[in-house]
N, C-alpha and C positions, 0 to 999 in steps of 0.2 A: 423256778417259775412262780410258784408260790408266793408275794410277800416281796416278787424282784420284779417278776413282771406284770401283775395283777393282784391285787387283794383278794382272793378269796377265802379266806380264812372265816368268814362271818359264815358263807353259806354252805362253806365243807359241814361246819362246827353243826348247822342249824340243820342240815342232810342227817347228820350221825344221831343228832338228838330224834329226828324224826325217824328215821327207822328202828331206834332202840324204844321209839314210843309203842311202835307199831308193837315190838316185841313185848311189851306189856312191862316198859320200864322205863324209870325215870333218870334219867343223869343230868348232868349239871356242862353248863358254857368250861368251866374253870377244870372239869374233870379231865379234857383234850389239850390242855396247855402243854405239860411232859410231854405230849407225842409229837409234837408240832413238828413238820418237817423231816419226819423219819415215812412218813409213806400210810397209804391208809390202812395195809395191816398191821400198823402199829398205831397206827391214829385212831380205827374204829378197836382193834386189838384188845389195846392196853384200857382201853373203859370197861369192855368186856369184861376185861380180867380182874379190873378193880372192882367191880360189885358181881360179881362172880355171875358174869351172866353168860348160858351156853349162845356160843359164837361160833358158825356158819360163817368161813371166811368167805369163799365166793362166794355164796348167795345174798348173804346179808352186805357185803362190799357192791356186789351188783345193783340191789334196792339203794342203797346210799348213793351212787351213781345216778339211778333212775331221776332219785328226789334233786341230787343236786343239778343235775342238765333242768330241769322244771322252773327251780330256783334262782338259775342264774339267768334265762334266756333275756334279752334283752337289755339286763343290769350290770354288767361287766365294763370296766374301762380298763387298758392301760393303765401302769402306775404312772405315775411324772416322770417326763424324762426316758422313755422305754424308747419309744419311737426314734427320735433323735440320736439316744445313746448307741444304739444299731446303726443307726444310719454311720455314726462315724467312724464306729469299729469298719465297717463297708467300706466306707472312702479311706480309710488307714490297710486295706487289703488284710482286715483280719480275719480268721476263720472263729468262726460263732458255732455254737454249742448249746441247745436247752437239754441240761442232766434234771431234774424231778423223778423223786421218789415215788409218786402218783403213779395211777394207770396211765396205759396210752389214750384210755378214755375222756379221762380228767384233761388232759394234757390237750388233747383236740378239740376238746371245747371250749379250755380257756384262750384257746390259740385265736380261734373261729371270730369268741367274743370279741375277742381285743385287737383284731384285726391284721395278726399277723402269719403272713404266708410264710408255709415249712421251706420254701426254695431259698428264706432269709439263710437259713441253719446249715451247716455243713454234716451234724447228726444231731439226730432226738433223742438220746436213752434215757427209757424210763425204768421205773421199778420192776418191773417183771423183764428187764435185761440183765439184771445184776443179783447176788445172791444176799450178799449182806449190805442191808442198808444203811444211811445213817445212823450215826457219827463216822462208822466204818470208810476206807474213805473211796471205796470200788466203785459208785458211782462217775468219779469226775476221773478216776484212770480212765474208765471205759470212755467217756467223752474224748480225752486227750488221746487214744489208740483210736477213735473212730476219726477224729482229725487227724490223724498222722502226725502229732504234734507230741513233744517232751512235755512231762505235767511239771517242769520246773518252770515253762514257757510260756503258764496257760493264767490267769484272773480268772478267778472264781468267785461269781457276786451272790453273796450268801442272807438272809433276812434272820437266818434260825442258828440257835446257841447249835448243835447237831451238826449242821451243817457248813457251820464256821469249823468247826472240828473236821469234818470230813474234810474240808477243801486244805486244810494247814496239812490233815496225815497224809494226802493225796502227794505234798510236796508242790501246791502252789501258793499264788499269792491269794488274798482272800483280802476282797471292797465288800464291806459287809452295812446293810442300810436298817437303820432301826424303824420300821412299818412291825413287827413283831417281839423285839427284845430291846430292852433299855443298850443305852453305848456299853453300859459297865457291865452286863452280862455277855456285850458280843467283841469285849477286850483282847480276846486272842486275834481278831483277825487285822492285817496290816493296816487298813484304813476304815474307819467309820464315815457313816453320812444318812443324811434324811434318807433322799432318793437317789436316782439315776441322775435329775435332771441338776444335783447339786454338788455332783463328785467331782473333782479336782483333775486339772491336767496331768497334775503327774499321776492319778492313774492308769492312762492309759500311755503315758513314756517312759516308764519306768522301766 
């Protein structure tokens, strides 16, 4: 979702900093880069853990939540390309999939903003479906068991080094778009590209 189908990477990042504020501390944009795309109890987590600050998963994941529904209302687009690229998985009669490490909370509001209806998807799983998250690669199995589909059968459009990892050990193919990682750190996955709206036929005929 993240990074594939909406940027919100500025206001997750700008939520976390704001409730570690509240907590009477200071962290940094660059502190959230490693967790990127592993989920927010490894996103708000792992800062935690790097300046050794006591961390309150649910409540202080809940507060970050609060901040970032505040933050985004109104400001959210679609990446390029999202709308359309759905649109033809649809006309090609494929079964569509958002796997996100995020809450269901996160996930419903980026959906909301960006104006796309859950009736698109054939399942949602997010992080609180699965036990280990990224790079692990149990996210997009559970996707491809909730489509009734072999994960050797499936494209997985990934933004994050993690979850180019996840989507290869899963045993799929992996269109991976740099909106968050250079080409040469998201090298493992079959095809590189800006966006959605610039990916290559043979991705989807392959």
């Amino acid at each position: 979702m993240d990074g594939v189908l909406v940027d919100s990477e500025e206001y997750i990042r700008r939520a976390g900093i704001e409730m570690f504020n509240e907590k009477g501390y200071k962290v940094s944009p660059d502190d959230f880069l490693p967790f990127t795309g592993m989920g927010e109890n490894r996103y708000l987590g792992g800062v935690a853990e790097k300046h050794n600050i006591q961390f309150n998963l649910e409540a202080d994941k809940a507060r970050t939540y609060e901040i970032y529904a505040d933050l985004v209302r109104g400001k959210l687009d679609p990446l390029a390309g999202v709308h359309q690229f759905i649109a033809i998985c649809r006309e090609r009669g494929l079964k569509l999939a958002v796997a996100s490490s995020a809450d269901p909370v996160k996930v419903n509001i980026n959906l909301d903003e960006i104006g796309l209806e859950r009736s698109l998807f054939g399942a949602i799983v997010t992080g609180l479906d699965i036990e280990h998250k990224k790079p692990a690669p149990d996210i997009f199995l559970k996707a491809a068991e909730c489509l009734e589909v072999s994960p050797e059968c499936c494209l997985v459009v990934e933004d994050a080094i993690s979850g180019v990892a996840s989507g290869k050990a899963a045993g799929t193919k992996v269109l991976a778009l740099t909106t968050s990682f250079s080409q040469e750190e998201l090298s493992g996955a079959d095809w590189i590209t800006s966006t959605l709206a610039t990916a290559s036929n043979e991705v989807l005929d392959w």
